[in-house]
VOVO-911457 format. One record per atom (N, C-alpha, C): x, y negated, z negated. Coordinates in steps of 0.05 Angstrom, whole numbers, plus 5000, padded with zeros to 4 digits. Atoms other than C-alpha are relative to their C-alpha. Layout:
N
XYZ/...
//
This chain:
351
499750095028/665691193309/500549704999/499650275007/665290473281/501949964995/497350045017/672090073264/499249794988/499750105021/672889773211/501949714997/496450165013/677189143199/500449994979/498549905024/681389233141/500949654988/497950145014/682588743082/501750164977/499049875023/688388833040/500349794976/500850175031/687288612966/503050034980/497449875026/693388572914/499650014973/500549925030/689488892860/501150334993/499349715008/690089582849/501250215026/499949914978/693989982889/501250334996/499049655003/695090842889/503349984999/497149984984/701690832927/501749974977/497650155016/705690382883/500150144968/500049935041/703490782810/501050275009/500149644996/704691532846/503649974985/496749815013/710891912802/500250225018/499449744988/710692512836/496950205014/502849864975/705592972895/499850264986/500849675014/701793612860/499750165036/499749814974/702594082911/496750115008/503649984989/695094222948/500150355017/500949755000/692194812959/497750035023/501249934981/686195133001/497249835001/501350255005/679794773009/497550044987/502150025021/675394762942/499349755000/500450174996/671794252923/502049844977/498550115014/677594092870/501849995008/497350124992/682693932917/499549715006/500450364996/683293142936/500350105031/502449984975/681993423005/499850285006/501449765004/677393893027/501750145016/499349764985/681994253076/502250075002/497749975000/688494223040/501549865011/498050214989/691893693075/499649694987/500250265015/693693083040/500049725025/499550164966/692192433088/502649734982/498450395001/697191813090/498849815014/500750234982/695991163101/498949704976/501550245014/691890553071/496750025012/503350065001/684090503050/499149754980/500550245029/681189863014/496750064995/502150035003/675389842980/498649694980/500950175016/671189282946/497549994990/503149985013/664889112904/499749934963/501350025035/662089232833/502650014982/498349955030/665889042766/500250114983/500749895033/661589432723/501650235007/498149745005/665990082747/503449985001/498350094980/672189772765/502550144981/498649825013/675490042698/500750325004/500249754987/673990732723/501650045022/499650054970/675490602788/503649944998/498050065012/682290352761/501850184994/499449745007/684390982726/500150155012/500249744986/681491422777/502849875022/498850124974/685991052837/503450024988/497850035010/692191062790/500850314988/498649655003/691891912769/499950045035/499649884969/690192022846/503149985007/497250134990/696491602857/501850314989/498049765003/700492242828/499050305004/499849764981/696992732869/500649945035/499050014965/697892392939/500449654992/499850265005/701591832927/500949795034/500050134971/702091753009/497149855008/501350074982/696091493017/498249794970/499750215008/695090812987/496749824995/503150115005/687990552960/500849774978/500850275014/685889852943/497049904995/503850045009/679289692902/500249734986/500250225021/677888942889/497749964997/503950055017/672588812840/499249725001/500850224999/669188272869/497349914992/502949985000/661688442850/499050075017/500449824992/657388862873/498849805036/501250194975/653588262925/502550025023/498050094975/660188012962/500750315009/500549764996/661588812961/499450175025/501349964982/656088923002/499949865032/500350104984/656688443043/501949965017/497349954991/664288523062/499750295017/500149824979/661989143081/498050055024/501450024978/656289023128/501849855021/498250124972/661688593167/502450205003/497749885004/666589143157/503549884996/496050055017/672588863115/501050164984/498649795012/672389393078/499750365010/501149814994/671990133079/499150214987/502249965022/668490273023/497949814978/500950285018/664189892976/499250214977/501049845019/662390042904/497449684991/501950155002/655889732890/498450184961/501649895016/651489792821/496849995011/503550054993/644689602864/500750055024/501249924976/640689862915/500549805022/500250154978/641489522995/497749925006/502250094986/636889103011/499949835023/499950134982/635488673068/500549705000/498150255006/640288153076/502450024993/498749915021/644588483037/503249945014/497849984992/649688583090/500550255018/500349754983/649289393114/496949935006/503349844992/643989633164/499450244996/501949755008/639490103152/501250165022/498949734990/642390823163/502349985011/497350054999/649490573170/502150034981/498249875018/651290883106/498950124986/501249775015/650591323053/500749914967/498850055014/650891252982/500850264985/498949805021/655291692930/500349874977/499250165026/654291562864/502050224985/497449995019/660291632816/500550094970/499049975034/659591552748/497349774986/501650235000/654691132700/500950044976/498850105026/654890752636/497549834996/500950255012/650990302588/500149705009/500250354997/649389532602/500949914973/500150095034/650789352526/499449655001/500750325009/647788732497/501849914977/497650075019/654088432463/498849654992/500650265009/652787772416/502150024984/498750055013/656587362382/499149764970/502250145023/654087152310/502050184973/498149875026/660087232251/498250074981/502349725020/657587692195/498050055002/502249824993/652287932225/501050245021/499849754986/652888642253/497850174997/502149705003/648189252271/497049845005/502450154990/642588792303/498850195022/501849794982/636589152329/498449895018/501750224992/632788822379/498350125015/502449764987/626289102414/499449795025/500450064968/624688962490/499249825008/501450265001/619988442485/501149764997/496950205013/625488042446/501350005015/497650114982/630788142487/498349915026/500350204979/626587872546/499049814998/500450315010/624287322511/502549914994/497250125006/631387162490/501249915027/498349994974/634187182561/499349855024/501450244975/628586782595/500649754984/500050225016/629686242540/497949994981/501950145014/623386192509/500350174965/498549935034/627186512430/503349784999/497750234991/632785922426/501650014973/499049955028/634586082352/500450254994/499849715013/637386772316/498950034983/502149895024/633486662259/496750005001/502349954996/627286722302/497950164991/500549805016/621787112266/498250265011/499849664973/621487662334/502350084985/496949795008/629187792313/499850044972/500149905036/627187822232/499050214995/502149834999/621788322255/501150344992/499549705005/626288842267/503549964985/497950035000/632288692229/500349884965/500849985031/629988732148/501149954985/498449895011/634388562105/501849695005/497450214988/639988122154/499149724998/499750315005/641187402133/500349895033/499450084979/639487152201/501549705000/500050365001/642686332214/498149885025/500850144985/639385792249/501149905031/497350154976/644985812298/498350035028/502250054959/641885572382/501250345011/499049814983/643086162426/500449965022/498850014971/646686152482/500150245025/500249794977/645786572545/501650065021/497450024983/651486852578/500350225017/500849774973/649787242650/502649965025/498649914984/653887372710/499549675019/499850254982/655486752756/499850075038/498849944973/656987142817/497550355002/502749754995/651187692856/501850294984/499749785011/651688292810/498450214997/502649774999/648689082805/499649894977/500650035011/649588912739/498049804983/502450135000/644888402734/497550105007/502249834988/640488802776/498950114983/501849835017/639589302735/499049894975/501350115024/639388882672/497049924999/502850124988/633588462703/498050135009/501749764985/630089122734/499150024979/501449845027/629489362665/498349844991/502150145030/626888812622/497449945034/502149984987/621888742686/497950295011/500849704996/620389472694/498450074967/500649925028/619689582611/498949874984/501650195017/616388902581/498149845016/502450214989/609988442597/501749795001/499450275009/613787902572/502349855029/497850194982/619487752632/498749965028/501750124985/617487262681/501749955024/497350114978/624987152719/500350205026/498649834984/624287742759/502850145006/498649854998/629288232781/501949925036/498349984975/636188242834/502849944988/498050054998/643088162843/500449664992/500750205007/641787422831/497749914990/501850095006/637187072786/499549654994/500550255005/635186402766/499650024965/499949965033/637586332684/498249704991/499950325010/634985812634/501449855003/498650214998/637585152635/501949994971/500050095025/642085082584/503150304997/498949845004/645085852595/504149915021/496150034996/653885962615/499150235013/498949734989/655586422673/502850044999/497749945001/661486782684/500450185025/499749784980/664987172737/501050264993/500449725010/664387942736/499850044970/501449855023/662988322670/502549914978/498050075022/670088052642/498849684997/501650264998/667087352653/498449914979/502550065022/660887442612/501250054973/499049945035/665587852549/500449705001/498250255004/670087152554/498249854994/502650225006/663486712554/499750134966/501949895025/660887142494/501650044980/498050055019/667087142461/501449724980/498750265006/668986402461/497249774994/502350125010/661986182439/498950114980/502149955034/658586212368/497650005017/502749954995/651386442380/499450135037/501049994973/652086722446/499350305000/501149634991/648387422478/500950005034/498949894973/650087732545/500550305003/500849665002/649888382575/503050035026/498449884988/656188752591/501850265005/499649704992/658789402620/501550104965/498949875030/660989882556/503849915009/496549965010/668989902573/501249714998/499350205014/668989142573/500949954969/500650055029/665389012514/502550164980/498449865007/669789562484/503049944995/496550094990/676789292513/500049664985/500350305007/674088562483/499350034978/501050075023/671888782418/497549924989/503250024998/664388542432/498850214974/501849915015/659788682374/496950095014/501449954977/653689042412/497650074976/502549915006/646589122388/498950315012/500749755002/642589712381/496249935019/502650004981/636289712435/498350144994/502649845001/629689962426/499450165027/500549834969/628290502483/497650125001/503349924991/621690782513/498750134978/501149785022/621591222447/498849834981/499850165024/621790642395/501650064987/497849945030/628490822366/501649785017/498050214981/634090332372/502150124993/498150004990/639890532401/502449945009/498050224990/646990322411/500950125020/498850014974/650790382477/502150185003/497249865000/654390942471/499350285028/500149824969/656391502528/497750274990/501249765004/652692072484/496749915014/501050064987/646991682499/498649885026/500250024960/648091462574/499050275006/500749634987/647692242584/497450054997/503049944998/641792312559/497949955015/501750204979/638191812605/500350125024/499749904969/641892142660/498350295003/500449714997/639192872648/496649935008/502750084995/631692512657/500049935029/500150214972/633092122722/499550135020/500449934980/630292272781/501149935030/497650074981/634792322841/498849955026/500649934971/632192102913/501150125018/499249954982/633492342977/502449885011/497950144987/638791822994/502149924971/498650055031/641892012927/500449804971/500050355026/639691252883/498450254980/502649875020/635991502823/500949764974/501650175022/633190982763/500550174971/498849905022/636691192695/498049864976/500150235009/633590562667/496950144976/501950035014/628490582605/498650304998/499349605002/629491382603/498050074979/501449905012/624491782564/501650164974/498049765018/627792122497/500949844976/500050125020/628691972427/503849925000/497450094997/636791912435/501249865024/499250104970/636491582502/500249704991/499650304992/639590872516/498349865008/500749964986/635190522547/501149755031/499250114985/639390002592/502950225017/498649824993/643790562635/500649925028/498750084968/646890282705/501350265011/497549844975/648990792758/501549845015/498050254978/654290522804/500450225027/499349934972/655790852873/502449905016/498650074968/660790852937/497949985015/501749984964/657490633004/501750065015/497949884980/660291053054/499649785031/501750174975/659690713126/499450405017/500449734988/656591403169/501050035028/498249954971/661591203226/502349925001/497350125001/669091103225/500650005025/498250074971/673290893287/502050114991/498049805011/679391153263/498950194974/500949715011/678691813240/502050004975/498049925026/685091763191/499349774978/501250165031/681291253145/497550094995/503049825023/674991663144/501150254982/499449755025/679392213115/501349884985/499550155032/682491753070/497449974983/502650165013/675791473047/498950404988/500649805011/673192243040/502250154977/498149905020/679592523002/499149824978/499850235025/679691922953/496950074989/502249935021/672191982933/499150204994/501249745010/672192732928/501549974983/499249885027/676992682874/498649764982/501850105024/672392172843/498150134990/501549795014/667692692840/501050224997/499049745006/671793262827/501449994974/498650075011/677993192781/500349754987/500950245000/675792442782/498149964971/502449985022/670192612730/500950074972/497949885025/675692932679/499449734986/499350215016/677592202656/497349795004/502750275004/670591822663/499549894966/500850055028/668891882584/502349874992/498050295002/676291612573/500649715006/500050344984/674790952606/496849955000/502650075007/667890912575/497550015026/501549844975/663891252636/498250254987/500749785006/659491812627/499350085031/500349874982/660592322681/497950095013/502550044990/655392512735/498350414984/500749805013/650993152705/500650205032/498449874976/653093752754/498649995025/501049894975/647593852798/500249805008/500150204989/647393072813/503049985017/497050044981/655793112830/500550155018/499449774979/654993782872/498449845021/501450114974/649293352917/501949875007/497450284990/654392782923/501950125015/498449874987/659493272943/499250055026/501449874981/654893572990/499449705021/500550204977/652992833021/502449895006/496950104990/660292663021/500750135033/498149844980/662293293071/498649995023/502150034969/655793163117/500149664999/498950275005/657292423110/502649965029/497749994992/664292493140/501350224993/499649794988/665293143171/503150075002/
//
């Protein structure tokens, strides 16, 4: 088995929130471990922001079923993430994008488990205006630069009615390698002619646009600027008050960012073999169409054996009991057959 070196982060930590140990039982897949024994000790993990709220909640009820055994998740984005864990600093990663080369892991040195997913929401900021509809083409002309005004007459097109102003627009994306970028960028390159910036964890913005670090980064950008757009996870936007537009999706309806609609996207998606599956630009008259999955990367070899059963306890109750509180922390849970595979690559994962 591979070891791991261990950082410890002083963000979130199980141990320190546990009140009291639920007494464990035989080994379903709704115990926090599969064979009835609770492990102690310390696991860190690091990565993506867009789940980190989740991730948050989930790490803080665990804490009062095994509060011996002490998990730390810092949300650094999903890039450094990855790449913490190809050198093993951590011993997990939560990533919103696929591994690619460079990334950090080698090929067949891990596994992924996805978790939970949610909306990208396109939050702007533009006083009395609310309930802005914007269609695909638009938002990737908005985001490469070439729409520089709100009262452009792409955004009048679909939006009848609303007193647009002349106010500049400002573009306010992620500063630091993000899934969420990824997927943003996947989409409007996967779903419009019009975007020319390509797709990744990093892009190259207009001149002119504001980054920010992780998904609280961009609300704060998009908050503390008149005329600004930006795309950020739902429980932000949510926790910030973000006014969010309503997207046009593969159907032609526009849509706002809500979990009834994440689900829907999810029940379409097609799941690979190494568990990723593409939520994104979903087929269905109530479907979202910007929908981010997020994932754990497992590593598929521990050196010590008492942090691969930390690492397996801890993310079975993300998918088990884990899944209870996803919709409370603006998540939409995984649909069943997708969380029973996960389960299933968890226990052949780390045996």
């Amino acid at each position: 088995m591979k070891l791991n070196r261990r950082t410890i982060f002083g963000t979130i930590t199980a141990g320190a929130l546990a009140m009291s140990m639920a007494a464990c039982g035989g080994g379903s897949d709704d115990d926090a471990a599969g064979d009835g024994e609770l492990v102690s000790g310390e696991i860190t993990g690091s990565g993506a922001s867009f789940p980190d709220a989740f991730y948050a909640a989930a790490i803080e009820a665990y804490a009062e079923v095994n509060p011996e055994l002490i998990v730390t998740y810092n949300a650094v984005g999903s890039g450094t993430g990855k790449s913490e864990f190809g050198e093993g600093l951590n011993d997990f990663a939560g990533s919103d994008s696929l591994v690619k080369d460079g990334d950090g892991p080698a090929e067949g040195s891990f596994q992924y488990i996805p978790t939970v997913a949610a909306p990208i929401t396109i939050s702007y900021n533009l006083p009395g205006v609310d309930g802005l509809q914007i269609d695909q083409e638009t938002l990737a002309n908005i985001f490469q630069g070439a729409i520089t005004t709100w009262n452009d007459p792409a955004i009048a097109a679909t939006n009848e009615g609303v007193e647009l102003p002349d106010t500049a627009i400002t573009i306010a994306h992620r500063s630091d390698g993000s899934g969420t970028t990824s997927n943003f960028t996947k989409f409007l390159d996967e779903a419009t002619d019009a975007w020319t910036l390509g797709a990744g964890d990093e892009i190259t913005w207009p001149e002119g646009s504001i980054g920010g670090e992780k998904n609280t980064g961009v609300a704060t950008v998009i908050t503390q600027t008149e005329g600004a757009i930006g795309y950020v996870d739902l429980a932000d936007a949510t926790e910030t008050g973000l006014v969010t537009a309503s997207i046009e999706n593969a159907d032609g309806s526009f849509i706002q960012p809500t979990l009834e609609a994440t689900t829907a996207a999810l029940e379409g998606a097609e799941v690979a073999e190494d568990l990723s599956y593409n939520p994104l630009n979903a087929a269905g008259a109530e479907t979202y169409p910007i929908v981010a999955p997020t994932y754990i990367l497992l590593h598929t070899e521990y050196e010590d054996e008492n942090v691969a059963a930390g690492v397996k306890e801890f993310v079975n109750y993300l998918l088990t009991d884990g899944q209870d509180i996803a919709e409370d922390n603006s998540f939409a849970p995984l649909p069943d057959a997708l969380r029973q595979q996960a389960v299933d690559a968890l226990n052949e994962t780390i045996a």
